[in-house]
N, C-alpha and C positions, 0 to 999 in steps of 0.2 A: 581499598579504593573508595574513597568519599569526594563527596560533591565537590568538595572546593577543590582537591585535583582536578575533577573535570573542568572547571573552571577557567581554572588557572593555564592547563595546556591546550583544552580545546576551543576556549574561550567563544564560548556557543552564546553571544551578544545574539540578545532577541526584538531590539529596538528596532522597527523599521525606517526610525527616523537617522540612524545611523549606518545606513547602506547596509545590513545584514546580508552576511556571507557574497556579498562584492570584494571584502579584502580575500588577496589569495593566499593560500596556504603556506607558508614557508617550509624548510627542507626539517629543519628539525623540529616544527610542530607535525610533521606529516610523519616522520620517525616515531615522535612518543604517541602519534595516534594510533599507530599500526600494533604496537607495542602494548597499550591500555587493551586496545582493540581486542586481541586474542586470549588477554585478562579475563576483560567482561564478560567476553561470546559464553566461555568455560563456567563463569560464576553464577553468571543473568541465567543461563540454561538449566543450571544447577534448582535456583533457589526463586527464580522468577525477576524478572529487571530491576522491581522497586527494593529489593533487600541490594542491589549492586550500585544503582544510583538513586539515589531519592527523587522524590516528584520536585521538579524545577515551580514556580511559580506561571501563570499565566503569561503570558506578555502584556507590557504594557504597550499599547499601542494609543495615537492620540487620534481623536476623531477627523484631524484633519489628513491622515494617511489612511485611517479604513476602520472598519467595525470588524469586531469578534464576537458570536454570541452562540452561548450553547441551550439547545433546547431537546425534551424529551421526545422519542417516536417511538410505535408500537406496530407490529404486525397487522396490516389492512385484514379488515374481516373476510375480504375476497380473497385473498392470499391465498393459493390450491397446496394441500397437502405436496412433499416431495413425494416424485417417481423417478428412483433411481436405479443401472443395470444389476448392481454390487449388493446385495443383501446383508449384510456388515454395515456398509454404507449404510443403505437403506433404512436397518435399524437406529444407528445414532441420530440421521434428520429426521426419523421419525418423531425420537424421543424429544428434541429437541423444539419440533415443532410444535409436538401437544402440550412441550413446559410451557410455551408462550402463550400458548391460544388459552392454554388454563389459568394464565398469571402465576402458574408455579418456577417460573423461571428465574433463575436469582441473577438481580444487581439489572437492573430496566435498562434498556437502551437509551443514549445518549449521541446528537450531533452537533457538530459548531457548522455554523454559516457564516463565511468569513467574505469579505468585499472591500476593494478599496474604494476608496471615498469619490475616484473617480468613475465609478462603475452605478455607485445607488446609495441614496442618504441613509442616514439610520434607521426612520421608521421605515424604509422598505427592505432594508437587511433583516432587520425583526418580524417580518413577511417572509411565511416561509411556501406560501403559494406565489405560482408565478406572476412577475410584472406587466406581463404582459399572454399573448397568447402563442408565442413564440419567444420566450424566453429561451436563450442557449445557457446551460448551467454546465458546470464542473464535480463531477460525484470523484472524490479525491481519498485511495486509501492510500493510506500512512504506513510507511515501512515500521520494521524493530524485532525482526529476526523470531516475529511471531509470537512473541513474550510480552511487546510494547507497542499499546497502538496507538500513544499518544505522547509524545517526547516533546520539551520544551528546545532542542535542538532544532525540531522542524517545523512549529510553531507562526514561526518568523516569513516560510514560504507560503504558507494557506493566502493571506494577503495578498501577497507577493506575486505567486501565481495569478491572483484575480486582477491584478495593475495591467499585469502582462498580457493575458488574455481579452481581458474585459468581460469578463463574466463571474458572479458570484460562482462561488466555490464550497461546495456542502462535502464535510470528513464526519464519516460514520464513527464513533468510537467503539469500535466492537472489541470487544473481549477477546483475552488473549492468552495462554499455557503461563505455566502448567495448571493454574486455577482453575481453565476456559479452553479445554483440547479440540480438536478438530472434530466436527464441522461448525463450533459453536461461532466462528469468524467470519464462515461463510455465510452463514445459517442472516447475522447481524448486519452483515453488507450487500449482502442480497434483498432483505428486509428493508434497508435504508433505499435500495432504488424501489424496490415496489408502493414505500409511504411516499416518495417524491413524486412516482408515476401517480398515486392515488389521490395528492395534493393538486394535480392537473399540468404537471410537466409531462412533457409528450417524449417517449424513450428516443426518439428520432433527433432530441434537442438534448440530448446528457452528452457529454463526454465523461469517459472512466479515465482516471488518472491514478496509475499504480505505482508505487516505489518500493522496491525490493522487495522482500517477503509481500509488503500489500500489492504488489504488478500478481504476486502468487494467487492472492485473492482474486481482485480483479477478472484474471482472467479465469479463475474457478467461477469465480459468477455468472458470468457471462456462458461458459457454459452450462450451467446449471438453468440458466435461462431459456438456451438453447435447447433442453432435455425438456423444460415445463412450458415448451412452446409459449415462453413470455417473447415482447416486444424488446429487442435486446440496443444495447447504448449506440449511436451514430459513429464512433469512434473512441477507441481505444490507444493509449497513449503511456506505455513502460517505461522505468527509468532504473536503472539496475536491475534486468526482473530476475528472480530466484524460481526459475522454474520444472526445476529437477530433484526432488528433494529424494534421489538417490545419490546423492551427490557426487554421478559419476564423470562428471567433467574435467577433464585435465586439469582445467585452468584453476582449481581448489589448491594443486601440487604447486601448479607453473609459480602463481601470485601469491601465493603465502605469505613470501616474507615482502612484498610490495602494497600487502592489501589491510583495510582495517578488520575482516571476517576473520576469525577463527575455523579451522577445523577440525571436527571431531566426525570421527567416521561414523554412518547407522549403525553401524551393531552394537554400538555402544550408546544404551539407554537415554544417557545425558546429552547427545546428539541434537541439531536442530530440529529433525526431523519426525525422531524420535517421540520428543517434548511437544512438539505439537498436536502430535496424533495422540497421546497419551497412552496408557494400560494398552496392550494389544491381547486381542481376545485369542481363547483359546483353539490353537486347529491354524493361525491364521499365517501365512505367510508376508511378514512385517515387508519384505522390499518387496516381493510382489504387489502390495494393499500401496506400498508408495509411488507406483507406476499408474496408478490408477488417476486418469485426469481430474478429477477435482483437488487432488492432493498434487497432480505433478502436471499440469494443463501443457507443457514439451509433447505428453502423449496424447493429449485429447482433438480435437475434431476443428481445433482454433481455425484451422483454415481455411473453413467456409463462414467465417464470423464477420463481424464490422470492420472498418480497415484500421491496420495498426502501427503506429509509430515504435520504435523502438531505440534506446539511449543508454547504450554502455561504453564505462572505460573500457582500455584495452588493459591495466593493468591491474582491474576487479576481478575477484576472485570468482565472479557470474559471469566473468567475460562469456565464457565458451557455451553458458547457457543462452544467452544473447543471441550466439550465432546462429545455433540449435536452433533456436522459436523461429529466426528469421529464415532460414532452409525449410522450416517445416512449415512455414506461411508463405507462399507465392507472395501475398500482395505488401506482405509487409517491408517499412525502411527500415532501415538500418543505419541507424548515427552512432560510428565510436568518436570519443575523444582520446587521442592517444596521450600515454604517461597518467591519465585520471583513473583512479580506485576507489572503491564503495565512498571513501568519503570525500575525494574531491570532486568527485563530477557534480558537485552539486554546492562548490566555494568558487570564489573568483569572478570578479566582473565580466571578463570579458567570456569564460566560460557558462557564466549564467543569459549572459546576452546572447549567445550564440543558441544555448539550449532552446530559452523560449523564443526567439524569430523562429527555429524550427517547430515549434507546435506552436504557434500561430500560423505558421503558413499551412500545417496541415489539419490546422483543427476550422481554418477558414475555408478549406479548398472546398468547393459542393464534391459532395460524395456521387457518384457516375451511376445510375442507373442499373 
């Protein structure tokens, strides 16, 4: 499987000047995606994304549709050690914490700040303190099944998003398996909201925006926030989330042969889940460790969190986790798009038009008291 297959069938056009992913999917590009799909999941899991698909190029984007720019962040020196229930746990964010506070931590953090040209000119994109004192921003994790957290396929949305919304748009680039095992993901996206809190954005003015494995993140940060008594995001906003990395959902069975996910069960090493948690220590009980909310936030406490939009197909293979988070959250909505799977809910004009009025309406509504 090489690039120019991907190319060729899923033809992952990253022009914004070209309506990106406003054309809809046809039947037999949705076939050989489902089909590459269960390929990749199998190979990328194996051996890491970048040996399955090579690194795509930037986008090229012109200044008169929006700015892209990547810049270094580092762990704010206020940043409180973690307190976690899990001792296991506890252990890795420990380690993880003092690689960074030492500078022993390998490969520095990196984010893009991405804006369309409607939102803030270039010298204020390259301003990574707020415009104002009341800036509303976008803290946006990037799906990739926990291996990739930065794909030229989804590139083309950071923008995109920010048109939609009107607000600049910051994606963490955190480290991802088997290189970069869990919590090193967390550890980097939790990092990115605390330099933006410490740049002078007020957590009350962030929205989180997660897509599949990153909705995983996401909402592990947010509880992870909620454990270190930090000021947590104004809202919350999933789109495919993957939030069961037991992967005891039906809908893993139901959507197989409808979905572009692959599955490969836990107890087999090479597994989503598996890979991102990496080496499992000894004594441990590997599905029990993966019920543990920051790894499977389905179990965690989300329900007393910020309020949360939620956006799945009905024929994603996360459908059923979807459902789950939404049962296990009183306050949250719930949007399916019916016939849409991991990769179309997020092609198609009229289905991207429909996505973002929905989170614009609720990323504008005032939050209730």
């Amino acid at each position: 499987m090489d690039i120019e297959t991907v190319n060729r069938f899923l033809n992952p056009d990253i022009s914004m000047m070209q309506g990106v992913g406003d054309m809809e999917v046809t039947e037999e590009e949705n076939t050989l995606a489902i089909q590459m799909g269960h390929i990749v999941t199998a190979k990328a899991l194996k051996s890491g994304v970048d040996a399955v698909m090579p690194a795509m190029p930037d986008p090229e984007i012109p200044a008169s549709v929006g700015q892209f720019h990547t810049f270094p962040y580092a762990m704010p020196a206020a940043q409180q050690p973690y307190v976690v229930d899990d001792p296991v746990i506890q252990a890795r964010l420990t380690r993880v914490y003092e690689q960074e506070q030492t500078g022993e931590l390998e490969e520095p953090n990196s984010m893009v700040v991405a804006c369309a040209s409607s939102v803030c000119t270039s010298e204020q994109a390259l301003d990574v303190k707020p415009q104002s004192s009341s800036e509303r921003i976008v803290l946006y994790v990037c799906g990739g099944g926990f291996v990739s957290s930065d794909t030229a396929l989804l590139k083309w949305h950071y923008v995109r998003v920010s048109q939609e919304l009107g607000q600049r748009v910051f994606v963490p680039r955190y480290h991802v398996a088997p290189a970069h095992v869990f919590p090193r993901a967390i550890h980097d996206v939790y990092t990115a909201f605390m330099y933006l809190v410490n740049q002078g954005f007020r957590a009350q003015d962030i929205t989180v925006l997660g897509i599949s494995a990153g909705a995983n993140i996401a909402l592990a940060v947010v509880e992870l926030l909620r454990i270190q008594k930090e000021p947590e995001p104004s809202r919350i906003v999933v789109v495919a989330p993957c939030v069961d990395l037991t992967l005891s959902m039906d809908s893993w069975t139901r959507n197989h042969d409808k979905c572009v996910l692959g599955y490969i069960p836990v107890d087999n090493p090479h597994s989503m889940p598996r890979v991102y948690y990496g080496d499992v220590e000894s004594g441990v009980d590997v599905l029990a460790m993966l019920r543990h909310p920051l790894l499977s936030p389905l179990f965690g406490r989300v329900h007393t969190g910020p309020p949360l939009q939620i956006h799945s197909g009905t024929c994603d293979a996360l459908a059923d986790d979807a459902v789950a988070l939404a049962q296990h959250v009183p306050h949250a909505e719930l949007i399916t798009y019916p016939g849409r799977n991991h990769y179309t809910i997020l092609r198609g004009k009229q289905q991207l038009d429909a996505m973002y009025a929905h989170m614009r309406r609720f990323i504008q509504t005032p939050c209730s008291e």
